[in-house]
N, C-alpha and C positions, 0 to 999 in steps of 0.2 A: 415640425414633427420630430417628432423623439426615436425613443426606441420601444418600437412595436404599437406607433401611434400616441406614445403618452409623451407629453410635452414636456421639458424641464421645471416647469413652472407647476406640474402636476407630482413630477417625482421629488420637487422641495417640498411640497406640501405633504406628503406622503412621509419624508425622512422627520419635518419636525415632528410628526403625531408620534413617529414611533420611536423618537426621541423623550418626547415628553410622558408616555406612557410606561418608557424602560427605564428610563432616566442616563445620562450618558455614563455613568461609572459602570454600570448593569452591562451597557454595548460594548462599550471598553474590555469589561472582561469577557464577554462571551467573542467578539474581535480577536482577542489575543489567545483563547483557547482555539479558534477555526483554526489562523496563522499555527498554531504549531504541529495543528493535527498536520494541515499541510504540508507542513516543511517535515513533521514523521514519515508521512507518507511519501513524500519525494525522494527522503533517506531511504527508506525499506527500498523501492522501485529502485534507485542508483546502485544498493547494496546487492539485488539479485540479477543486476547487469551483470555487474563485476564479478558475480560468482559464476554466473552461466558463462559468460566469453572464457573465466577460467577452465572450465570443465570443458568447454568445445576447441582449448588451445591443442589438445592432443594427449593430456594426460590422461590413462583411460585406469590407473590406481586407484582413482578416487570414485570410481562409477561402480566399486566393488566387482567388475566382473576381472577375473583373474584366472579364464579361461582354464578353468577345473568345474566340469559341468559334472563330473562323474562323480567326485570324490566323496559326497553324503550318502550315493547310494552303496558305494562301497563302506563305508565304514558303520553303516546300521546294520546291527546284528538281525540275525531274521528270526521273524515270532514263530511263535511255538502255538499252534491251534491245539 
């Protein structure tokens, strides 16, 4: 027994058809477009680790709050109805 019931003997038979239907230069390249969505994808997730642990290291400059909550309401002039 294989996996999910299907025999090895069923998932050869299953890869030559769809070898021979795609032809292997066709899998080749659609193979090597997946692999690098993946490895995109692995990068981006790696890239917004490293940003988040930067941001939760205690630098609080970068999160824009610069504890001036007040300062836009002071500095809008008031309308004229």
């Amino acid at each position: 027994m294989g996996i999910g019931g299907i025999s090895i003997w069923q998932l050869l038979i299953i890869l030559l058809i769809v070898a021979l239907i795609f032809g292997t230069k066709k899998l080749r390249g659609i193979g090597g477009d997946l692999g690098g969505a993946v490895k995109g994808f692995k990068k981006a997730i790696k890239d917004e680790d490293a940003a988040s642990s930067d941001n939760q290291s205690g630098d609080s400059s970068d999160n824009g709050d610069d504890g001036d909550q007040g300062d836009s309401a002071e500095t809008t002039p008031p309308r004229d109805k």
